[in-house]
Phi, psi and omega in degrees: 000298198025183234036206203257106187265106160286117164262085196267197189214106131346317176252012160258151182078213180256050175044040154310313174267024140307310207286003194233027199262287183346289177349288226282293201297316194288313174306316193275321169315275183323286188305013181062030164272140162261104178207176185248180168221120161245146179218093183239208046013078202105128172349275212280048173265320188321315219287325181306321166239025131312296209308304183299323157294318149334305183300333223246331178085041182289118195274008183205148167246163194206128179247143182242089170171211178245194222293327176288313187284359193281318182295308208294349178261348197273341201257353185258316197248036171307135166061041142274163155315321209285122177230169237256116216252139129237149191265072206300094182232047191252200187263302195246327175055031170318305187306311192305332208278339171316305177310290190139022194273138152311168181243326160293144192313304189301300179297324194268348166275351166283331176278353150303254155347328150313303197090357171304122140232165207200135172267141187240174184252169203217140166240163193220135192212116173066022187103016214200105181284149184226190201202285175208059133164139166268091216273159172223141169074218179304320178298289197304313179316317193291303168325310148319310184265328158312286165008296092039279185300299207309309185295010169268004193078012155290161202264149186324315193271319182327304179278353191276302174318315195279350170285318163306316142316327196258324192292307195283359178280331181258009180219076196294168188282161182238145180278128173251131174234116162254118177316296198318308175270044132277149178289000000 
């Protein structure tokens, strides 16, 4: 295969990288790149079809989405050669901005294109590689269960509000009575 296999997610952001996959294919074209565009849905379909690009002898991965999609292909190419171009199309892109990726399309596929790369550290917690944070507790839950919703067809802030309503109804806040703070 080689060139450059774009992996966007369908479900970051305001679902931007449908409209932008033409963008995307007319840049790498202007530019004498050989690459594919995927557009799928979700951790593992992300995670599948990194691995398969990988498999394919992909010379670049490029994830088009926001922070769950960066991780879930960053989790395929942990300890490979290959590296990993993103495409800030997420709701917030803490990572891209951690880094330094632009966050307009055009400038961060020029630094894609370029070939800048830069190494980062990756953490593992239970088996599950993260790229730059790891949640405990009531956030993951919300996070799970929006998810959830979403593949029912609720829209990304609905459902995340109505997960959030149902994880804190079932997890009452708890009263800490300490001497240090009485008066």
């Amino acid at each position: 295969m080689g060139g450059v296999a774009v992996i966007l997610n369908a479900a970051s952001g305001t679902g931007a990288a449908r409209r932008r996959v033409s963008d995307i294919a007319q840049r790498l074209a202007r530019a004498g790149r050989d690459g594919t565009i995927s557009t799928v849905r979700g951790g593992r379909a992300l995670r599948k079809a990194a691995q398969s690009a990988l498999e394919a002898g992909c010379d670049a991965l490029v994830a088009g989405g926001g922070d769950g999609t960066v991780s879930a292909l960053a989790s395929v190419t942990v300890g490979s050669a290959v590296p990993l171009g993103v495409l800030p199309l997420g709701t917030l892109n803490h990572f891209a901005k951690d880094v330094g990726i632009p966050l307009d399309l055009e400038e961060a596929l020029d630094v894609i294109l370029a070939g800048r790369t830069r190494s980062v550290d990756v953490g593992e917690v239970n088996g599950r590689i993260f790229i730059n944070n790891a949640s405990l507790g009531v956030y993951p839950r919300i996070v799970q269960l929006r998810e959830r919703y979403r593949e029912k067809g609720l829209g990304k802030w609905f459902a995340a509000l109505w997960a959030a309503l149902a994880v804190l109804r079932r997890r009452p806040f708890m009263k800490i009575i300490s001497p240090i703070f009485e008066n």
